[in-house]
Each structure stands twice: as structure tokens, then as C-alpha cells.
C-alpha positions as CSV (number, residue, x, y, z in Angstrom):
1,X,12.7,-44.2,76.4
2,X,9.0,-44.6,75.6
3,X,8.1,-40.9,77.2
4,X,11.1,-39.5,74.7
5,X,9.4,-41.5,72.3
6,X,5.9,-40.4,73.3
7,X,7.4,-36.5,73.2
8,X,8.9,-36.9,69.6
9,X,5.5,-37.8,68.1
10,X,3.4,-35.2,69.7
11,X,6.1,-32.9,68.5
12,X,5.7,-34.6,64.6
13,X,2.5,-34.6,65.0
14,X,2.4,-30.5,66.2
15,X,4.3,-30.2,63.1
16,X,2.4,-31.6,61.3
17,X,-0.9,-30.3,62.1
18,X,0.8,-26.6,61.5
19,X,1.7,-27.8,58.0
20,X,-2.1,-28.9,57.5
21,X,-3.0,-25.6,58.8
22,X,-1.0,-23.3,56.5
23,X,-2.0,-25.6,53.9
24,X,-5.8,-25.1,54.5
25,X,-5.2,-21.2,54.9
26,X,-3.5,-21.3,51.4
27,X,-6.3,-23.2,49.7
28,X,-9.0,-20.8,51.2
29,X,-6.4,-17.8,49.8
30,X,-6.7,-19.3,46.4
31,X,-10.0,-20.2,46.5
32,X,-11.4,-16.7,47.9
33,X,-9.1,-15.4,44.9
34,X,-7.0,-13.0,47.1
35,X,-3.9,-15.2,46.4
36,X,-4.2,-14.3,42.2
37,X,-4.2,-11.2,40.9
38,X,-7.4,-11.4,38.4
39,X,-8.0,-10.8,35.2
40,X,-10.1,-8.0,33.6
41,X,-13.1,-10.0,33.2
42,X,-14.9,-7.0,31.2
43,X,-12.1,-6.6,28.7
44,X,-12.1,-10.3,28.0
45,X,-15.8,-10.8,27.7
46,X,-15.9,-7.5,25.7
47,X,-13.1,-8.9,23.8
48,X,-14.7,-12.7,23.3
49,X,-18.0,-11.4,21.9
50,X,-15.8,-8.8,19.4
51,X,-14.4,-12.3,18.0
52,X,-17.5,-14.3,18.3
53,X,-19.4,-12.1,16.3
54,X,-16.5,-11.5,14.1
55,X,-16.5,-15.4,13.5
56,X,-19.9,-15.6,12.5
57,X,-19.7,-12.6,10.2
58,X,-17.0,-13.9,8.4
59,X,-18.8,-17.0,7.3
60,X,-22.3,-15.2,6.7
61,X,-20.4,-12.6,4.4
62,X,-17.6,-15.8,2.6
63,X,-19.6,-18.6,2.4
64,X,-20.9,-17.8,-1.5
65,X,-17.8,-15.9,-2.4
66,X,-16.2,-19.6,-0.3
67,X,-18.5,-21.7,-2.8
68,X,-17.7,-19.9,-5.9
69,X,-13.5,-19.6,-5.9
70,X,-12.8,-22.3,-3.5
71,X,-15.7,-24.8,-4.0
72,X,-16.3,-24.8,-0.1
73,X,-18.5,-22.7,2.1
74,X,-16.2,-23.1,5.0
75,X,-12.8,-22.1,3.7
76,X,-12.7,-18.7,5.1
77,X,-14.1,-19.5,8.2
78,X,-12.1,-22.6,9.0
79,X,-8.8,-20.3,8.2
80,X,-10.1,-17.8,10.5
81,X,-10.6,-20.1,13.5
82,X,-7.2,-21.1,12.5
83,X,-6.4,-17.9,13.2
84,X,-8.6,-17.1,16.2
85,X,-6.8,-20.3,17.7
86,X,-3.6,-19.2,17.5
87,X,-4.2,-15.8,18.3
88,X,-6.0,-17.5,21.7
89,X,-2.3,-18.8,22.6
90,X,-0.8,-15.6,22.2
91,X,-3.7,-13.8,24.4
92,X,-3.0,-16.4,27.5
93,X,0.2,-16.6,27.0
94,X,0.9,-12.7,27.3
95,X,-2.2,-12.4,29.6
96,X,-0.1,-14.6,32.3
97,X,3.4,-13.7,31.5
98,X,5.2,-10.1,33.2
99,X,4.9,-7.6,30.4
100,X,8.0,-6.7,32.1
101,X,9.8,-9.1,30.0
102,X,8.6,-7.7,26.9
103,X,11.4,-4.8,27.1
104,X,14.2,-7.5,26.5
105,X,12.6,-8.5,23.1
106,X,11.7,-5.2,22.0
107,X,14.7,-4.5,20.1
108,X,14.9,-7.5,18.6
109,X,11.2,-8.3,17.9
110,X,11.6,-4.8,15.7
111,X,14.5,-5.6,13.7
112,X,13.0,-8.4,12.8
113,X,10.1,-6.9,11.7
114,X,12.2,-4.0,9.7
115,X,13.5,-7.3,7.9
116,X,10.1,-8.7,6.6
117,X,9.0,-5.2,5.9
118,X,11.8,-5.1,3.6
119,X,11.7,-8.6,2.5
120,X,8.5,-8.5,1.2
121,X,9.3,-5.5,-1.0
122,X,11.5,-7.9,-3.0
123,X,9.9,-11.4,-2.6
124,X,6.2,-10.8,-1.3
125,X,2.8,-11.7,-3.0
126,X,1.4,-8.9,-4.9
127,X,-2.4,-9.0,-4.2
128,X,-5.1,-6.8,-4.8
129,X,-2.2,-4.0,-6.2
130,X,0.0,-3.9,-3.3
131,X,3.1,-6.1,-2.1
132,X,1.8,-6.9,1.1
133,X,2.3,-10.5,1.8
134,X,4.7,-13.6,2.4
135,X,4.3,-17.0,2.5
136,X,2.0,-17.1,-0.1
137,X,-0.6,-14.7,1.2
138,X,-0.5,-16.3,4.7
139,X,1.8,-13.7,6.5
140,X,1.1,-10.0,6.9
141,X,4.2,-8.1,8.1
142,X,2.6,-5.1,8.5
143,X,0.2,-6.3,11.1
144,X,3.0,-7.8,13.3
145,X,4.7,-4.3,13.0
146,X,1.7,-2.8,14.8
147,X,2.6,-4.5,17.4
148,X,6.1,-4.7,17.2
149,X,5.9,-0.6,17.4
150,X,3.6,-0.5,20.3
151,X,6.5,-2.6,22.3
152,X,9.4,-0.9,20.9
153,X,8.3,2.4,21.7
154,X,6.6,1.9,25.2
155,X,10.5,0.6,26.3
156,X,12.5,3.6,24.3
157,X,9.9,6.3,25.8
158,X,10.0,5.3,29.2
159,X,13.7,4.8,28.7
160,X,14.4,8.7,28.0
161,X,12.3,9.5,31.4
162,X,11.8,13.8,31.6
163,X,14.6,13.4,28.6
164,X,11.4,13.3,26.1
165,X,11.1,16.7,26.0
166,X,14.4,17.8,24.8
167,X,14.1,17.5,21.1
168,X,17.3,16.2,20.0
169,X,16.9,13.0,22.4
170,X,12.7,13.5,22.1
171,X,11.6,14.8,18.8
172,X,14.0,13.8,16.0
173,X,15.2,10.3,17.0
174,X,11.1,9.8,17.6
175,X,10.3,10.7,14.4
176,X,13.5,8.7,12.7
177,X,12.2,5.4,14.0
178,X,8.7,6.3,13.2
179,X,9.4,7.3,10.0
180,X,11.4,4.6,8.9
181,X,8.6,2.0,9.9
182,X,6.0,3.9,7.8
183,X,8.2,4.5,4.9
184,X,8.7,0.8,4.0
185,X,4.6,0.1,4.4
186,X,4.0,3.1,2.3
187,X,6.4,1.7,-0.1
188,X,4.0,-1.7,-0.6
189,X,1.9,1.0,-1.0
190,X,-0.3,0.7,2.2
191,X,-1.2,4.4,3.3
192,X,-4.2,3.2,5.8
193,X,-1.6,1.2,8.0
194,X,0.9,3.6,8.2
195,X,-1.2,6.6,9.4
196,X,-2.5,4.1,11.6
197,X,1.0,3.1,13.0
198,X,2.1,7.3,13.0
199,X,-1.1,8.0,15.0
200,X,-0.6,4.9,17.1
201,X,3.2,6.3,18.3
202,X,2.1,9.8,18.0
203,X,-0.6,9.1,20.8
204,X,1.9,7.4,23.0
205,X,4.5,10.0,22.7
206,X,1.8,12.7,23.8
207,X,1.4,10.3,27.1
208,X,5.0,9.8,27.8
209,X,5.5,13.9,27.8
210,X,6.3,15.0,25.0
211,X,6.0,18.8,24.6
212,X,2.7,20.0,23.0
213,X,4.8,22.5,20.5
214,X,6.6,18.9,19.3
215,X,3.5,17.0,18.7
216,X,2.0,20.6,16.6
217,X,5.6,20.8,14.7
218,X,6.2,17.4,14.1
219,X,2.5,17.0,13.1
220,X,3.1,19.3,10.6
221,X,5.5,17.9,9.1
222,X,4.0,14.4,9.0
223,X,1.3,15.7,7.0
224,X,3.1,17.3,4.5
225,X,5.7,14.9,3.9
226,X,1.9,12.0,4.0
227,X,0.4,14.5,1.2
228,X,3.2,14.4,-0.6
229,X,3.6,11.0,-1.0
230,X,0.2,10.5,-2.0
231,X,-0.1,12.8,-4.2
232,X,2.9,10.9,-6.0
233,X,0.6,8.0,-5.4
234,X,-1.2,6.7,-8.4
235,X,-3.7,5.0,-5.8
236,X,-3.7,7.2,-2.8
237,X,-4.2,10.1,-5.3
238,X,-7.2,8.5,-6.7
239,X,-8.7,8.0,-3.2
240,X,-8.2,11.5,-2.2
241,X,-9.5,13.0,-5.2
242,X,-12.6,10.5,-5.3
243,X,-13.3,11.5,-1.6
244,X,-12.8,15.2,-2.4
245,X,-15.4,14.6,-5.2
246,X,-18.1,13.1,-2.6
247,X,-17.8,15.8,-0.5
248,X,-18.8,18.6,-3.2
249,X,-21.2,16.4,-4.8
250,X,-22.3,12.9,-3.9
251,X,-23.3,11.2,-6.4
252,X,-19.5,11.3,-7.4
253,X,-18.7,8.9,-5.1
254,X,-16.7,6.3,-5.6
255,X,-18.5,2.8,-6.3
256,X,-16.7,1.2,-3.6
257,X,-18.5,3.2,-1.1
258,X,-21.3,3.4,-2.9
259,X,-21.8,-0.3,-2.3
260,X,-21.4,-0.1,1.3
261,X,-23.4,3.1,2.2
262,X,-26.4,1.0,-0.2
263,X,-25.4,-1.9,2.3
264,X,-25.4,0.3,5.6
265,X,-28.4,1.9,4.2
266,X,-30.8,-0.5,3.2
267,X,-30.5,-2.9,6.3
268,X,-32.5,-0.8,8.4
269,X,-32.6,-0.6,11.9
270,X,-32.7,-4.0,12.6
271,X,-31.2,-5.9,9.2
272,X,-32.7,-8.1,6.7
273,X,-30.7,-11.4,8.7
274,X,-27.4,-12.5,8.8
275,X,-26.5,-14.4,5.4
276,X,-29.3,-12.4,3.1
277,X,-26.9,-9.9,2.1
278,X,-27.4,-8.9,-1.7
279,X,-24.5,-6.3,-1.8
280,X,-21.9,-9.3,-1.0
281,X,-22.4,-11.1,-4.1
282,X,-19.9,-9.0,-6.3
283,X,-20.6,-5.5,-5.3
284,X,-19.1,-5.0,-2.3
285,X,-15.4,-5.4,-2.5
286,X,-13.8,-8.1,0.1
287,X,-17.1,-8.6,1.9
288,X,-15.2,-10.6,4.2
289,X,-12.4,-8.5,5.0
290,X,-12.2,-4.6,4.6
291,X,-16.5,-4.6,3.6
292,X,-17.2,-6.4,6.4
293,X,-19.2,-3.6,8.5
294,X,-20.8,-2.9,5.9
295,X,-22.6,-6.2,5.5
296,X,-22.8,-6.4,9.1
297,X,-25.1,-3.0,8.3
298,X,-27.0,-4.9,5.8
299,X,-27.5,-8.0,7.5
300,X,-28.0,-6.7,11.6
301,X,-29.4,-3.2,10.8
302,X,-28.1,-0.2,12.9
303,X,-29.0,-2.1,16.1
304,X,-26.1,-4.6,14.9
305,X,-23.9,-1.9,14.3
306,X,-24.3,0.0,17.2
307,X,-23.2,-3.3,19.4
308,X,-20.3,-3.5,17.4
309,X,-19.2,0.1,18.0
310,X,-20.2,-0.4,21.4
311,X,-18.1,-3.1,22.2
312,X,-15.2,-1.0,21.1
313,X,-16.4,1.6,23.5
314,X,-16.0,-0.5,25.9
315,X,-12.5,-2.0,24.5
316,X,-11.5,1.9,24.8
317,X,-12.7,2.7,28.0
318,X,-11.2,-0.4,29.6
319,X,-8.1,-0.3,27.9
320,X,-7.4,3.3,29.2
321,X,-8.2,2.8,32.7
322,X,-5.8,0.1,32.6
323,X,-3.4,2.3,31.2
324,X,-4.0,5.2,33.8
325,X,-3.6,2.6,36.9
326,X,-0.9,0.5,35.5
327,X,1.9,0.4,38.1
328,X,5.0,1.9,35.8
329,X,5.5,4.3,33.2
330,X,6.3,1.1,30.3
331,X,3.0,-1.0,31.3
332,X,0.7,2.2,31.1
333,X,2.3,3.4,27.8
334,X,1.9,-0.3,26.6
335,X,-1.8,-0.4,27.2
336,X,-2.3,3.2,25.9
337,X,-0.6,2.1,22.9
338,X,-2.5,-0.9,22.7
339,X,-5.5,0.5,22.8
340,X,-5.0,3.2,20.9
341,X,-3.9,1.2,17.7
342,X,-7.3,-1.1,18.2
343,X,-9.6,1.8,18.9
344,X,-8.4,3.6,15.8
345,X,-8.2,0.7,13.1
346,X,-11.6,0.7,14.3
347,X,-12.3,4.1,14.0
348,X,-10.2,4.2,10.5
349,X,-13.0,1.4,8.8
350,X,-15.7,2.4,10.0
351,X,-15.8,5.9,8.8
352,X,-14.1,4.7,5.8
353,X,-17.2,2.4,4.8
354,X,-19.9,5.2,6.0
355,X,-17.9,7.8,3.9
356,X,-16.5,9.8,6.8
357,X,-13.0,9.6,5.2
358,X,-11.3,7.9,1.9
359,X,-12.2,4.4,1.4
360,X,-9.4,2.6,3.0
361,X,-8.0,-1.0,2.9
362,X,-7.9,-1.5,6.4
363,X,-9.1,-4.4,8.8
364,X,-12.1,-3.9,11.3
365,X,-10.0,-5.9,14.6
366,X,-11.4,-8.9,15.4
367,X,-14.2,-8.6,12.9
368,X,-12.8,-8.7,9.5
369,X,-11.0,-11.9,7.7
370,X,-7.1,-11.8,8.0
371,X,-5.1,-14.3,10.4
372,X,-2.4,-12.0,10.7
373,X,-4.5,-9.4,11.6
374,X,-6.7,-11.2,14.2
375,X,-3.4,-12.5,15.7
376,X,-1.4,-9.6,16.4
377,X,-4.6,-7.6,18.1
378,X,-5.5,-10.8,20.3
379,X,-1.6,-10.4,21.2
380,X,-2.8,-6.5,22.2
381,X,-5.1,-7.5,24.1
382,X,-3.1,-10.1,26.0
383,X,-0.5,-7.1,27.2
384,X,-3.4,-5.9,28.3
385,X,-4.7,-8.0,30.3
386,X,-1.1,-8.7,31.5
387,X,-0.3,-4.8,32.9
388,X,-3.8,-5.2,34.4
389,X,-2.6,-8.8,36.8
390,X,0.3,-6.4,37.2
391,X,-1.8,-3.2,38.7
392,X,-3.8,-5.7,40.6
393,X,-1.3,-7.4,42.4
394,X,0.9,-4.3,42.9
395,X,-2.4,-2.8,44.4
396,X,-2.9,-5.4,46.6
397,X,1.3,-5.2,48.0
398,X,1.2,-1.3,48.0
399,X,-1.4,1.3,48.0
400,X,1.0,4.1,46.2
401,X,3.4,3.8,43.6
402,X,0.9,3.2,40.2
403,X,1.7,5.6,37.3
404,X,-1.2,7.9,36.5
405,X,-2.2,10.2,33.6
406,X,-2.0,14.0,34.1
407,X,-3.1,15.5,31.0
408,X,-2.5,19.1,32.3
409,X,1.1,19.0,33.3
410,X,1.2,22.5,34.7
411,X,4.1,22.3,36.2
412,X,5.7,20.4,33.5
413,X,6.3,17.0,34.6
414,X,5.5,14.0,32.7
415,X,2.1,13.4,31.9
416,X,2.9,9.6,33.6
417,X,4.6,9.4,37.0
418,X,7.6,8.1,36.9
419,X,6.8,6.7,40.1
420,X,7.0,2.8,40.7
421,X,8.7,2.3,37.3
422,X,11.1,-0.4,37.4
């Protein structure tokens, strides 16, 4: 009896010794980081400084504006963090969640968003001419349907596989859905978010394979039908013809961008220092919001502004490599469309306030004042850090099997491989 007993506690004791072993192994796994897949650190630290210097701008270009409506310095800032905070959520929660998942809201998640685009038609806030907002300024449909779009139509395009090209299941239902979208914003009027969300979808159709004659045709008729509308436009005619007016002569500008190239301008290479901006107090219009690169020019100089562009460089170039090694066809065309609609909006102020296109109300991400705004792109930027854990731990289970771009398509397959979708 006591050598049976002596046998059964070397054999617990074998046991458990094993257990303590694969327990140890595991720890080392985790703690070497090869049991994770990582994040992209260079995204997120890209992405961090955007918003930190965002934060501080919106204070430095508020706080008198703050002092004078609101009778404290702080109000726009402290909304923003509000904002920031939320948006924070949103970024780890999508960061660490399959984007996989994201194809069984993205029907829903758009009809709702059709719904508020419409609802605020009849029952938003007008402000600053348009009929924009709900909830008493605090909720920006528009900017949720930027992201709403980017989901929808990374699912229905890598739904309709080599289909894409055949224009009846490609073409026409593409620009249907598109154009419905754009035609409520333009109806609040917002013309600047609507291009943004055409060029946005347009981009991501060119990846999923669409046919080069499509994109030229249906282009085409994008413009015209975009002219058209502005040119019925009271305030989209008046930006047209006071950017048309520049170009021939300049000192036909308009004053809005007069304000901001005297901003850009006269902050020099390295800035007069951040809260001395003169053009803020009452010439620039929404120094915190759609001005705000301008009295970042002011205030940091060219040095300032060239970080700031920069950074989006490097927003663009991550989020495209990400896209070309995501491991399906619906995770890269969610990070191309994500980055697209960032780099763009970008693109869209900035040459707006140095005169490179007609002033424009649109947001500089992560920079400019707006909750809304500032939510929905850290939500972006969230999916893609999400397909990135995605391509890292596929890379790590299989060496084949990631999508990747071929922009030449010679043989006329998709400009993604279908391979590894799921």
C-alpha cells in the first residue's frame, strides 16, 4: 500500500511539474511577445502626436474666442478632450476586436446613418448656414457616415468578388448607393464632405477592380451632375466663382482666405509662438475648427506645418502598407478606405486654407475642433490597427495567403487577391 501510494505522488507530482512547465513556456511566449499579435506602434504614435498637437491647438486658437462667448478659456478644449476620450474607447476597442465582425453591422450601421442624414434635414440645428447638426449642435451625422461608408462598402465590394467589373452588378448599383449618401449631405448643403465621401468610395472601388473605363465614365458623370448642383447652389456658386476670381487676379480673393494665407504668411518659418496669433481674434473664421492650420501657420511657422503634414505622411504611408498586407480582400479595402478618407480631408483643408482649391468647411482630422469629427477618424484608425493584429498574426500561422495590391492588372484579375478572404 505505501509503494502504490509512493507511485501515485510521483506520478501527481510529474503532472504537476509538466503543468508548471507549460505554464512557464507560456509566460516566456507572452512575455517575448510572440504569443500577441502587435500593434502598429508607428501608426499609433503617429496618430497620438496628430491629437496631442491637435489638443493644444485647439485651446491656443479658443481660449479668447472661449473667454469672450462662453466666459471660460477652457470650454473648447474641455469639450474636445471629451471628445478625444471617447474617441480613445472607440480606437481600443476596434484596435482589439476582429474587423471581421464589422461585416455583420455594416448594413445596419448605414441605414442608420441614412436615418439621421435625413432626420436632420427636418429637425437639425441650422448653424453657420447649413442644417448640419442634432442634438443641439453636439452630433454630426455626416461625420459618422464617413465611416459608416468606408464599412459598408469594403463588405459589398468584396462581396461581388471579379463580379465588380460587370457594370450592372459593378458600376450602377455603386454609384446608386454612393449617390444617395452624398445627395442627402449636399442637401444640408455640405459640398466639401460629400466630394470627400465620392472620392473616399471612388478610391476603394479602383482597389477592389473596378474597370478603368468605369472609374473615367462614372467620373464623368459625377462631375457634371457635382457642377450642376453647385451651380444651383447659392453658396457653392459663390465659392467657385470667388476661387475662379483668385486665380485670374489675386487680390480678388475672397476675405476668408485672405485671412489665412496673412496667417500662413506672416508666421514665418518658425512662428511668432503658440497663443500670439493676431488673425484669430475675429478675422479668421472658426480659428478653432475649419482655420485651424492656418493659425497653426501663424503660430509654429512653416517648421510647424511641415510636422503636421508630415505626420499625415506618415498616417498615409502606414495606412497603405497595412492595406497592401492585410490578409483578405474586406480588411485591405477597409484600411485603404480608411486611409484614404483621412489623407484626403487632410489634403481637402489644407489646400483649401493656402488657396490651392475653394475655401471649404471641412475639418483638418485630429487637429480641428468637432467631437464628432475627432471620434469617427480615431474609430478609422482603430480598424486599422485592427486588420494590422490581423496581418500579423495570420503572418505568424501562414506565410501565404495575405491580399496584395496589383495596380497593373494585366491579365485582368482584381487589383486585390482574393486569396485568404474569408
Amino acid at each position: 500500500m505505501r509503494q502504490k501510494t509512493d507511485r501515485t505522488t510521483r506520478y501527481e507530482a510529474g503532472v504537476a511539474g509538466a503543468f508548471a512547465n507549460a505554464g512557464l513556456k507560456r509566460i516566456e511566449q507572452v512575455a517575448s511577445s510572440k504569443a500577441w499579435p502587435r500593434l502598429d506602434y508607428l501608426l499609433a504614435v503617429t496618430v497620438g502626436a496628430l491629437l496631442l498637437i491637435g489638443l493644444v491647438m485647439v485651446y491656443s486658437s479658443s481660449f479668447y474666442m472661449a473667454s469672450q462667448l462662453q466666459e471660460a478659456p477652457t470650454y473648447y478644449l474641455t469639450r474636445q478632450l471629451l471628445g478625444a476620450a471617447i474617441g480613445l474607447v472607440f480606437l481600443l476597442a476596434l484596435a482589439w476586436m476582429d474587423y471581421a465582425y464589422l461585416r455583420n453591422i455594416s448594413i445596419p450601421l448605414l441605414v442608420v446613418v441614412l436615418g439621421t442624414l435625413a432626420l436632420v434635414l427636418i429637425v437639425g440645428q441650422a448653424r453657420y448656414g447649413a442644417m448640419r447638426t442634432l442634438m443641439n449642435g453636439s452630433f454630426q451625422p455626416s461625420e459618422v457616415a464617413k465611416l459608416a461608408v468606408v464599412i459598408y462598402m469594403a463588405d459589398w465590394l468584396a462581396s461581388k468578388e471579379d463580379k465588380i467589373r460587370n457594370v450592372s452588378y459593378g458600376l450602377i448599383p455603386f454609384g446608386v448607393i454612393i449617390g444617395l449618401i452624398a445627395g442627402l449631405i449636399v442637401l444640408e448643403p455640405n459640398f466639401s464632405t460629400a466630394l470627400l465621401i465620392v472620392a473616399t468610395s471612388g478610391i476603394m472601388f479602383f482597389v477592389a477592380g473596378a474597370e478603368l473605363r468605369q472609374l473615367i465614365g462614372g467620373g464623368a458623370v459625377f462631375a457634371a451632375t457635382f457642377a450642376l448642383l453647385i451651380m444651383n447652389s447659392t453658396h457653392g456658386r459663390e465659392r467657385i466663382t470667388s476661387f475662379t476670381q483668385m486665380l485670374s487676379d489675386p487680390s480678388h480673393t475672397s476675405f476668408q482666405l485672405q485671412q489665412s494665407l496673412i496667417a500662413i504668411g506672416s508666421g514665418g518659418l518658425l512662428g511668432h509662438g503658440l497663443g500670439t496669433s493676431q488673425q484669430k481674434l475675429g478675422y479668421l473664421p472658426l480659428p478653432h475648427s475649419d482655420s485651424i492650420f492656418a493659425v497653426l501657420g501663424e503660430e509654429m511657422g512653416l517648421i510647424g506645418c511641415l510636422i503636421v503634414v508630415g505626420l499625415f505622411a506618415v498616417l498615409a504611408y502606414r495606412g497603405f502598407k497595412i492595406a497592401a498586407q492585410a490578409s483578405d480582400v474586406f480588411g485591405a479595402l477597409l484600411a485603404a478606405g480608411a486611409t484614404s478618407w483621412i489623407v484626403l480631408e487632410a489634403a481637402f483643408n489644407v489646400a483649401a486654407m493656402t488657396g490651392l482649391m475653394p475655401f471649404t468647411g471641412i475639418p483638418l482630422p485630429f487637429i480641428s475642433y468637432g467631437r464628432s469629427a475627432l471620434v469617427a477618424s480615431m474609430a478609422a484608425v482603430g480598424i486599422l490597427l485592427s486588420v494590422s493584429r490581423g496581418t500579423r498574426r495570420s503572418n505568424r500561422s501562414s506565410r501565404q495567403g495575405n491580399a496584395a495590391f496589383d495596380f497593373g492588372r494585366r491579365d485582368g484579375r482584381s487589383r486585390v487577391s482574393r486569396t485568404g478572404s474569408r
